[in-house]
VOMARFI-596563 format. One record per residue (C-alpha): residue number from 1; residue in three letters; x, y, z. Coordinates in steps of 0.5 Angstrom, whole numbers, plus 500, padded with zeros to 3 digits. Last residue first. Layout:
residues N
rec num NUM | residuo ALA | u X | v Y | w Z
...
//
This chain:
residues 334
rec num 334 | residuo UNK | u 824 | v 346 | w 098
rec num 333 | residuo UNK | u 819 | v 349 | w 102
rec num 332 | residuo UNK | u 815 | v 344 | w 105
rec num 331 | residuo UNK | u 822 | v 341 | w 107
rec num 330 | residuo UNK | u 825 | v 347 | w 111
rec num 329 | residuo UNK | u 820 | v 345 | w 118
rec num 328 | residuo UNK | u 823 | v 339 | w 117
rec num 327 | residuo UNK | u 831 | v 341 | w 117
rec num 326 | residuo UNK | u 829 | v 346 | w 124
rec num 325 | residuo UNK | u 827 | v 340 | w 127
rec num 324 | residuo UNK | u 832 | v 336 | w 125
rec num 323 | residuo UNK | u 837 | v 341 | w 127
rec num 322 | residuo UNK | u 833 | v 343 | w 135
rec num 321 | residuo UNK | u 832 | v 335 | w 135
rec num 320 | residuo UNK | u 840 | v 333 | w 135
rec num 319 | residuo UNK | u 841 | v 339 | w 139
rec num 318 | residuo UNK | u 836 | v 337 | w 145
rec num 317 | residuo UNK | u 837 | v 330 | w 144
rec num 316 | residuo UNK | u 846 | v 332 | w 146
rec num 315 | residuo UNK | u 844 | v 337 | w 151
rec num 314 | residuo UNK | u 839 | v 330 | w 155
rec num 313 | residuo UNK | u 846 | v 326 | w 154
rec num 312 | residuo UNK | u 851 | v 330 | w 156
rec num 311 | residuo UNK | u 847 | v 333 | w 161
rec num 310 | residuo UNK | u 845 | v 326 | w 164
rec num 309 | residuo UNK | u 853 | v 325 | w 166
rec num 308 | residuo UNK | u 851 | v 327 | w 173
rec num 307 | residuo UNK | u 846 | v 321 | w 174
rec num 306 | residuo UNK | u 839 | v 321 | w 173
rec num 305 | residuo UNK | u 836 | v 322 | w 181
rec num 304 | residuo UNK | u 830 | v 325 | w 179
rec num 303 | residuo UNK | u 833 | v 331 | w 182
rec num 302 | residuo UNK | u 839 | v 331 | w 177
rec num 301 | residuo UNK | u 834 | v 329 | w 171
rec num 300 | residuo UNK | u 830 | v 336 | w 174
rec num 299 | residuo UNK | u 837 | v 340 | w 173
rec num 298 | residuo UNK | u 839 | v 338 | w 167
rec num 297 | residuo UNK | u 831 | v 339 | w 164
rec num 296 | residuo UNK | u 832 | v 346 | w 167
rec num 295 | residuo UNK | u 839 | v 347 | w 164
rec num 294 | residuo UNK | u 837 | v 345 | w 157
rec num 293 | residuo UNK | u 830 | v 349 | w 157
rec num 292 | residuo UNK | u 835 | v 355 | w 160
rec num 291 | residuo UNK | u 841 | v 354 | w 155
rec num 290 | residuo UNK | u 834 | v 355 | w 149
rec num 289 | residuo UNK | u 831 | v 360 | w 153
rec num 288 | residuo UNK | u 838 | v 364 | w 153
rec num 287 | residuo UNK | u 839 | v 363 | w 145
rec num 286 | residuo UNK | u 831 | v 364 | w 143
rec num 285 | residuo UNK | u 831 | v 371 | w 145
rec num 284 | residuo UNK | u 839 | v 372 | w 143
rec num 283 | residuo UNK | u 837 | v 370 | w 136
rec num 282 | residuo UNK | u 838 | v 365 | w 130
rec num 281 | residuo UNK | u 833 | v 365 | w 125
rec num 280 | residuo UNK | u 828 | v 360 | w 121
rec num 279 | residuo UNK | u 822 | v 364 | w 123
rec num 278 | residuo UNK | u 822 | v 365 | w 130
rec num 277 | residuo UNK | u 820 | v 363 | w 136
rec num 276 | residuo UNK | u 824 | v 358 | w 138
rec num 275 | residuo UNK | u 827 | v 354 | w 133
rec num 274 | residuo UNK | u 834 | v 358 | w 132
rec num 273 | residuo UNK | u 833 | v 358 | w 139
rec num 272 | residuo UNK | u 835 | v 350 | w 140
rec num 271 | residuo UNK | u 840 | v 351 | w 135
rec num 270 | residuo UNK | u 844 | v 356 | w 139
rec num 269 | residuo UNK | u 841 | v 352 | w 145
rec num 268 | residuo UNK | u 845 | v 345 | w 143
rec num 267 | residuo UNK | u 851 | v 350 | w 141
rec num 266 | residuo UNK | u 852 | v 352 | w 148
rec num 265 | residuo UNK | u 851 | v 346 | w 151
rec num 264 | residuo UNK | u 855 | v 342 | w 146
rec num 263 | residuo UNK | u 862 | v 347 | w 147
rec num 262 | residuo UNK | u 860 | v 348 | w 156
rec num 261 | residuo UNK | u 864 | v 342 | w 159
rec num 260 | residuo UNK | u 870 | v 344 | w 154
rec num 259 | residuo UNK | u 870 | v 351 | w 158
rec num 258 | residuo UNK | u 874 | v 348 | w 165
rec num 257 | residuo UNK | u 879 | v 347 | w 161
rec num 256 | residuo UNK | u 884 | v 348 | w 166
rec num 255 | residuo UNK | u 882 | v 348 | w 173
rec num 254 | residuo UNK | u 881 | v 354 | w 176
rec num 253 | residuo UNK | u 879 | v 355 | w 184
rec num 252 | residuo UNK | u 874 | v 362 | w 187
rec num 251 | residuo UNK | u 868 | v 359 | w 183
rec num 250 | residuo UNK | u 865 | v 366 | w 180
rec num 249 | residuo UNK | u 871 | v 369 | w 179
rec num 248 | residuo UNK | u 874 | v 364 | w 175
rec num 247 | residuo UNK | u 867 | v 363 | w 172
rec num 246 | residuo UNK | u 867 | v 371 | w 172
rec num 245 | residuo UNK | u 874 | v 370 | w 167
rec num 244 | residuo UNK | u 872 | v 365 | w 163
rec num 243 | residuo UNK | u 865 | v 368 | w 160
rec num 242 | residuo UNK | u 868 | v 375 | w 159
rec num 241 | residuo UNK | u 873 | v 371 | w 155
rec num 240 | residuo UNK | u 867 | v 368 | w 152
rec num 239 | residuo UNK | u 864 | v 374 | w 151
rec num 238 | residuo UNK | u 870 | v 377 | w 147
rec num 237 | residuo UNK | u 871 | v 372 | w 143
rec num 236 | residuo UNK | u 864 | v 372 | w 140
rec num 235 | residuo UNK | u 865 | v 380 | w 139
rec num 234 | residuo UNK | u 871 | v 379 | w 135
rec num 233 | residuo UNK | u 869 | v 372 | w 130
rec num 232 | residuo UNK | u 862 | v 377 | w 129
rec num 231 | residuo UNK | u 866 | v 384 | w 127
rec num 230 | residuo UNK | u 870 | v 379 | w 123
rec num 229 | residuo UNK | u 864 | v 376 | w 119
rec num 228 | residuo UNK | u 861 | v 382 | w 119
rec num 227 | residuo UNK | u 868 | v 386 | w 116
rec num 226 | residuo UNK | u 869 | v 381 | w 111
rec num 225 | residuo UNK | u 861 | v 382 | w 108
rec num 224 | residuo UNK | u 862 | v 389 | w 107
rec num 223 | residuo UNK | u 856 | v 391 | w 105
rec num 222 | residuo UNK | u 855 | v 394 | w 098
rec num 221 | residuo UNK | u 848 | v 392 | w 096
rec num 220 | residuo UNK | u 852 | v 387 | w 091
rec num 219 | residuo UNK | u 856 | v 384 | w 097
rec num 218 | residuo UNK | u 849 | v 382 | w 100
rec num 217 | residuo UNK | u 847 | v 380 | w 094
rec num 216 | residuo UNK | u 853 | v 375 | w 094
rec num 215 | residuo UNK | u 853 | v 374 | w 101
rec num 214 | residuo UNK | u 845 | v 371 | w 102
rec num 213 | residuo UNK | u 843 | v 370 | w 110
rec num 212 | residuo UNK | u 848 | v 370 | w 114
rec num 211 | residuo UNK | u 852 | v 377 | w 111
rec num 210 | residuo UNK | u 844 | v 380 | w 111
rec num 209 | residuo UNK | u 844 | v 378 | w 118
rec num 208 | residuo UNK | u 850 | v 382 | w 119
rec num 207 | residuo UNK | u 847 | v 386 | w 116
rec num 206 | residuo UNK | u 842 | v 388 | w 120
rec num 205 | residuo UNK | u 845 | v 388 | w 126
rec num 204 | residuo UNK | u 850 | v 393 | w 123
rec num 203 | residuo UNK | u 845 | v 397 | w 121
rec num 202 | residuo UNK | u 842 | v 398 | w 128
rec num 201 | residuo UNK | u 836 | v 397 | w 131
rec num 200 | residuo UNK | u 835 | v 390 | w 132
rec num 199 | residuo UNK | u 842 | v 387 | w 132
rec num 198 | residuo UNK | u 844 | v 391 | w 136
rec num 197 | residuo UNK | u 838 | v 392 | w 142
rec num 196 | residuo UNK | u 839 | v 384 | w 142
rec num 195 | residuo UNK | u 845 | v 385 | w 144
rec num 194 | residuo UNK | u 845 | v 391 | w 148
rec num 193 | residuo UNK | u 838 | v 386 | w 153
rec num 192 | residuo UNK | u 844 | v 380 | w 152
rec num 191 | residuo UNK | u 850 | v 384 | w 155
rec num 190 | residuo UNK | u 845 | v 387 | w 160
rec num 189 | residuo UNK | u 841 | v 380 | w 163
rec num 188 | residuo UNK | u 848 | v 377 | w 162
rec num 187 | residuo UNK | u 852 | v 381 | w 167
rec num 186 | residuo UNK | u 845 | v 381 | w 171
rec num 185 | residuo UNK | u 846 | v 373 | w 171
rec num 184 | residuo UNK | u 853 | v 373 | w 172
rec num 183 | residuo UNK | u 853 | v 377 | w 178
rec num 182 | residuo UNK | u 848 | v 372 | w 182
rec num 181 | residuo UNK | u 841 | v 372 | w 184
rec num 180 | residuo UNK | u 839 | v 370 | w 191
rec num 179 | residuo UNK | u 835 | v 377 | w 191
rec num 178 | residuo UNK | u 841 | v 381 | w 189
rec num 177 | residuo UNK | u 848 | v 377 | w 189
rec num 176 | residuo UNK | u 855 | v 378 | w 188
rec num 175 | residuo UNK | u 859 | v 372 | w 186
rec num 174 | residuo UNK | u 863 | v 373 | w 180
rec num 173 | residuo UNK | u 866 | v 380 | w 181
rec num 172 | residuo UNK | u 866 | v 378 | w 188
rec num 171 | residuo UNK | u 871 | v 373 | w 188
rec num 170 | residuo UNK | u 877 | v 377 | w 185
rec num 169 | residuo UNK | u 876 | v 382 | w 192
rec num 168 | residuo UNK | u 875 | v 377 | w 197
rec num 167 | residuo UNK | u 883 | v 375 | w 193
rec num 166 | residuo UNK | u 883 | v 368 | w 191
rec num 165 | residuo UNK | u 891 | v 366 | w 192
rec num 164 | residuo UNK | u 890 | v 357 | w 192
rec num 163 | residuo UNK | u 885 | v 354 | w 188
rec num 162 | residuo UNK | u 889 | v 353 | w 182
rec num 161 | residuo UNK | u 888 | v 346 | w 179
rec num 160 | residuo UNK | u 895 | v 343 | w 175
rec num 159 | residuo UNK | u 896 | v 343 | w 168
rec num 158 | residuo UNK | u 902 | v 348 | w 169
rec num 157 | residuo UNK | u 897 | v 353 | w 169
rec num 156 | residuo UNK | u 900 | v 358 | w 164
rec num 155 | residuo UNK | u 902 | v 351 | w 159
rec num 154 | residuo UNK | u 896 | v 348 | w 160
rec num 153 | residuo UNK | u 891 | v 353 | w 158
rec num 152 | residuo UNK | u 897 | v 356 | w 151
rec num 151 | residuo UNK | u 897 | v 348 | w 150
rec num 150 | residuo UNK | u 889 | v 348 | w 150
rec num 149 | residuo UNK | u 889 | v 355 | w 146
rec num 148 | residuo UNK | u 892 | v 352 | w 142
rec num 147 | residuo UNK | u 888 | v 347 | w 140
rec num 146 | residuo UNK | u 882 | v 352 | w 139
rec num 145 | residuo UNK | u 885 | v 356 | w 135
rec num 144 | residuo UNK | u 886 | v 349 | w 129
rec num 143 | residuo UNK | u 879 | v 348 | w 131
rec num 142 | residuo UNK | u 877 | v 355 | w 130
rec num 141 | residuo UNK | u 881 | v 355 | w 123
rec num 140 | residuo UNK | u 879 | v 347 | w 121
rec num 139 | residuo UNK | u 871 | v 349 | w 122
rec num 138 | residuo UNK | u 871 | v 355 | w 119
rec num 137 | residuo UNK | u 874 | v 353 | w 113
rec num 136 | residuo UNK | u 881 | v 357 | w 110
rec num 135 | residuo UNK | u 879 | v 364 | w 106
rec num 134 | residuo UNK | u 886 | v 366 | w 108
rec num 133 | residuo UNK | u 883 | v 373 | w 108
rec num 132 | residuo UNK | u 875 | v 372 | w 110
rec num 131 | residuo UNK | u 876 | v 365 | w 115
rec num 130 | residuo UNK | u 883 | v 366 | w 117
rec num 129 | residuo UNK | u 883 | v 373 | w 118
rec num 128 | residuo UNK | u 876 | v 372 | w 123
rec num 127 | residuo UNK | u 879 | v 367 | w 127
rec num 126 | residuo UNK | u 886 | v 371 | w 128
rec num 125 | residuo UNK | u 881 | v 377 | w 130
rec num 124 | residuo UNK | u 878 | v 374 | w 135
rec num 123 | residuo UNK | u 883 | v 371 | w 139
rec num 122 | residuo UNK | u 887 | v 378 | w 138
rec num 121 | residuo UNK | u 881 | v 382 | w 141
rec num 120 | residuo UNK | u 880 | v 376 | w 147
rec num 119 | residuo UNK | u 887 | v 377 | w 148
rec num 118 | residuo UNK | u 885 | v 384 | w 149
rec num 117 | residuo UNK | u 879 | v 383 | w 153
rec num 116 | residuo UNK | u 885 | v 378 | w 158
rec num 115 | residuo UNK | u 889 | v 384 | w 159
rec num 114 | residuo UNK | u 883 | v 389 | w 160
rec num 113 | residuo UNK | u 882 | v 384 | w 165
rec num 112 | residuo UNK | u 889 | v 383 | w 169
rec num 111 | residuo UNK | u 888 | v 391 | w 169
rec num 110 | residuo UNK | u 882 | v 391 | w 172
rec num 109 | residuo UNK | u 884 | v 386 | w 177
rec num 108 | residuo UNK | u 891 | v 389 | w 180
rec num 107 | residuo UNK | u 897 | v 384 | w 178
rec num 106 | residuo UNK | u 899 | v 379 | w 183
rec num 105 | residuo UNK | u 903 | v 375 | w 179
rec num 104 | residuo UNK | u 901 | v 369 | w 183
rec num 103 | residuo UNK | u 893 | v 370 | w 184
rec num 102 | residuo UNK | u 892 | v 376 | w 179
rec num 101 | residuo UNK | u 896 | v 374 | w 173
rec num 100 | residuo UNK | u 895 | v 367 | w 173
rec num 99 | residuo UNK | u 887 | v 367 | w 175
rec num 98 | residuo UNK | u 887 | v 372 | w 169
rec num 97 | residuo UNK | u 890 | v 368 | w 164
rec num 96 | residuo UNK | u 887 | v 362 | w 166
rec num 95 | residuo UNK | u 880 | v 364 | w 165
rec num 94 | residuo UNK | u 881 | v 367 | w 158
rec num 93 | residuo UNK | u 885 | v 360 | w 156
rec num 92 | residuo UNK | u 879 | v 357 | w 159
rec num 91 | residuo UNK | u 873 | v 361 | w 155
rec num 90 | residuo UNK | u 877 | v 361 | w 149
rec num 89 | residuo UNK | u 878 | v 354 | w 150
rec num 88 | residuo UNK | u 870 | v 353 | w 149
rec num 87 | residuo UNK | u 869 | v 358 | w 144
rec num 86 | residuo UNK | u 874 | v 355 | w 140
rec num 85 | residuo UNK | u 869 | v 351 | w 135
rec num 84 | residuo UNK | u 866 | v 357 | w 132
rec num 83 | residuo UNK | u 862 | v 356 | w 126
rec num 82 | residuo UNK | u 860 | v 361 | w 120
rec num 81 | residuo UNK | u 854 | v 363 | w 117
rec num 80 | residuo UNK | u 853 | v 371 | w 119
rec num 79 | residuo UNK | u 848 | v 369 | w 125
rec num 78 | residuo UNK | u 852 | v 363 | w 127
rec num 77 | residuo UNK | u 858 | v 368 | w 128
rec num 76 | residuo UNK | u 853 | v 372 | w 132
rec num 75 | residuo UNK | u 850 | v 366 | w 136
rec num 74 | residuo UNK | u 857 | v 363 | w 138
rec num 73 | residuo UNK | u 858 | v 370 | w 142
rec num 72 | residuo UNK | u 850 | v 368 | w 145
rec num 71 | residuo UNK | u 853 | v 362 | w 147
rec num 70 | residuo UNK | u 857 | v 364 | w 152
rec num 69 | residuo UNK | u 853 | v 369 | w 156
rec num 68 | residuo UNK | u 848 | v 363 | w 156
rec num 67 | residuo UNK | u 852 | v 359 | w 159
rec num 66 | residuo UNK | u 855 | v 364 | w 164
rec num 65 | residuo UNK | u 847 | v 365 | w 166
rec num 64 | residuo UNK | u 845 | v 358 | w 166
rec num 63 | residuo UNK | u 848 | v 356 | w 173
rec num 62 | residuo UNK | u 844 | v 362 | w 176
rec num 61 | residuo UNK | u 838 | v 362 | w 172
rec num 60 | residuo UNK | u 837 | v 354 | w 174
rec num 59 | residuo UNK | u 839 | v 355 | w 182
rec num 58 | residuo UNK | u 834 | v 361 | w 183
rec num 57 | residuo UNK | u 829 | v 356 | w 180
rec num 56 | residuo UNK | u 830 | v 351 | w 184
rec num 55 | residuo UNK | u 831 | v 357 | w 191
rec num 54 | residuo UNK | u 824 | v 358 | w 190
rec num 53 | residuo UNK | u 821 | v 353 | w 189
rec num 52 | residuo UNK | u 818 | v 347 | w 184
rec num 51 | residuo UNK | u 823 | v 342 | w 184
rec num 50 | residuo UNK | u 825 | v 340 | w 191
rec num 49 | residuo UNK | u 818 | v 338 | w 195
rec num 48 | residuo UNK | u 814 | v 336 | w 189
rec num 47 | residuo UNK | u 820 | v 332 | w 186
rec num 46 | residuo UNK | u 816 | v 328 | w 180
rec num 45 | residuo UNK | u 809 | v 333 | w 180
rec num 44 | residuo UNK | u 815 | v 339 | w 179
rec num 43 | residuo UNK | u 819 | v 336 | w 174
rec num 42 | residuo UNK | u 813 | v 333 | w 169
rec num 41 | residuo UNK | u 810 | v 341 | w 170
rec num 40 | residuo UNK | u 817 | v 345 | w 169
rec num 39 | residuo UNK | u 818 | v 340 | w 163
rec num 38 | residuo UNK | u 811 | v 341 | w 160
rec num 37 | residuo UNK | u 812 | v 349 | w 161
rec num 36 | residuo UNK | u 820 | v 348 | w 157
rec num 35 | residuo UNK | u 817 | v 344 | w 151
rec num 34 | residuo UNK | u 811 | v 349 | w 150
rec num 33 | residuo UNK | u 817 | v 354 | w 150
rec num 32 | residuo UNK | u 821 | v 349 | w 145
rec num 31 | residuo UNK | u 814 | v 349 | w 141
rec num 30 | residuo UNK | u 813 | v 356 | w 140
rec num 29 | residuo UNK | u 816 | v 357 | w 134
rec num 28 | residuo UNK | u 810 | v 351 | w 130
rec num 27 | residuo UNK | u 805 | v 356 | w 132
rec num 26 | residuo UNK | u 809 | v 361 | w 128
rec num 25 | residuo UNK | u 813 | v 367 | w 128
rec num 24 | residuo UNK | u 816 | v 370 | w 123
rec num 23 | residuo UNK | u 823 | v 373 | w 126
rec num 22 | residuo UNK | u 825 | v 373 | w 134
rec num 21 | residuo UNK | u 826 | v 380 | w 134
rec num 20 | residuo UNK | u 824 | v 383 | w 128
rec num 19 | residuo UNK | u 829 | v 385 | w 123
rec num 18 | residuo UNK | u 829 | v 391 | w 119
rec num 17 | residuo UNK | u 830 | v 391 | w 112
rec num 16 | residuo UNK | u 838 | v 392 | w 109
rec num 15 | residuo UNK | u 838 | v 386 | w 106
rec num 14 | residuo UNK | u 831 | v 387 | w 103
rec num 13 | residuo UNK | u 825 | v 382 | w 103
rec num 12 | residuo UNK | u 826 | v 377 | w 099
rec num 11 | residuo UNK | u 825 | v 371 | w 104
rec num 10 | residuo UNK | u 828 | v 365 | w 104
rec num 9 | residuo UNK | u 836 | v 366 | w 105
rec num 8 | residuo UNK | u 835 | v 373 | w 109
rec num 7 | residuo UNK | u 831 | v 368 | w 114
rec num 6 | residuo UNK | u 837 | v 364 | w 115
rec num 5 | residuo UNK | u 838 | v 357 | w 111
rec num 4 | residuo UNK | u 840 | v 352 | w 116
rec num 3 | residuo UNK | u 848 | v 352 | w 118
rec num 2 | residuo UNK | u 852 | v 346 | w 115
rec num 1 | residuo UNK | u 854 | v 340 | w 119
//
């Protein structure tokens, strides 16, 4: 599977110009959002007493929330044109660790966190080398780093469910509420709005768009192109650390590899938002509506009565007509 071509790769504006929010927009971006309004109306004339309410769409943004923290890390390395495949068993090693260290270690909770940012710091950074130093395929080294991390879940777990050991402390840092609204929700409102900010309005944003867009000019205008692509391996790794860790929190049990289950949706709405209003371009806006697109008709097959592994299959359509969508908006330009 190859990336699509970024709007660096078409356009000839400067590397260092400034980028928009969501890119260049055309009608055919706002498809996915007409999309999501005509999934809302189909769910709510099918399930008039259980779709269309309040508490629905309190459950829709809550569960989507650490999903969508998740993908945005994918979306950064997405944007300087590589892959992460590890993301998911970050997200369960960071998770485990913490869990470990505060339920039968009994260390405090902010230093089991700093431990777990750390790793996450050294997850990333060991992605990144293998990509620029050792010049080994993304793909390869993010599944090779993704398998042990398994080993490394299933060693610390002992390969068993930890429910037991769950302060009221470590609970609420996933489960506090504002109007019904989940921590994990206003930990993703700020991380994306930062974000998104970044990518915006300041020249490293900038160029790592430039670093996805076209490397070779890229270097030639003096970007340091391995230092984006490492930068973009780190960030990803630290919110799917963070990720794992509030989804712990969140649930007050862990099962190892709880993050598996998350690796196609995250990367069906990255490629969801890649369509979503823009230009041919991955961004945070298109992300999270992308993960919410995916967790409304997710939520609506459920209420319908379509069995649980309906998510699979429905994330699975998403990113086969995100891809194809996004191959034959590049035909006429070829």
């Amino acid at each position: 599977m190859t990336i699509p071509e970024t709007s660096a790769q078409t356009t000839t504006t400067s590397p260092t110009e400034r980028s928009s929010w969501t890119g260049s927009f055309d009608l055919a971006s706002a498809a996915p959002v007409i999309f999501l309004f005509v999934l809302i109306i189909g769910f709510s004339i099918a399930e008039p007493a259980y779709f269309p309410t309040r508490e629905n769409f309190v459950t829709i943004l809550n569960d989507g929330a650490l999903l969508a923290l998740l993908a945005c890390g994918l979306t950064l390395v997405l944007i300087v044109g590589e892959f992460d495949l590890s993301i998911a068993a970050t997200a369960s090693f960071a998770g485990a660790l913490a869990t470990v260290l505060i339920t039968q270690f009994g260390w405090p909770i902010p230093t089991a966190l700093l431990v777990v940012l750390i790793s996450a710091l050294v997850i990333g950074a060991f992605n990144g080398i293998l990509v620029t130093v050792l010049e080994i395929p993304a793909l390869v080294a993010t599944i090779g780093t993704a398998s042990l991390l398994d080993g490394a879940t299933l060693w610390v777990t002992g390969n068993s469910v930890i429910f037991t050991g769950f302060t009221d402390a470590f609970i609420r840092y996933g489960s506090w509420r504002i109007a019904g609204l989940q921590a994990p929700f206003f930990y993703l409102l700020v991380l994306s709005v930062v974000i998104a900010v970044a990518l915006r309005y300041t020249v490293t944003g900038r160029h790592l768009y430039a670093t996805g867009g076209n490397r070779a000019a890229s270097r030639m205008a003096g970007i340091r192109v391995n230092r984006n692509v490492l930068l973009a391996f780190i960030a990803c790794a630290v919110l799917a650390s963070i990720t794992g860790f509030m989804y712990t929190a969140r649930q007050g049990s862990l099962t190892p590899l709880f993050g598996t289950s998350m690796m196609l949706p995250a990367y069906a709405a990255a490629f969801l938002g890649y369509v979503t209003l823009a230009n041919k371009r991955f961004h945070i806006l298109g992300t999270v509506i992308g993960v919410y697109i995916i967790g409304t008709g997710t939520l609506g097959l459920l209420l319908i009565g379509a069995p649980a592994y309906s998510q699979q299959l429905f994330a699975g359509a998403v990113l086969i007509a995100a891809t194809g969508g996004s191959r034959v908006r590049n035909l006429p330009h070829k």
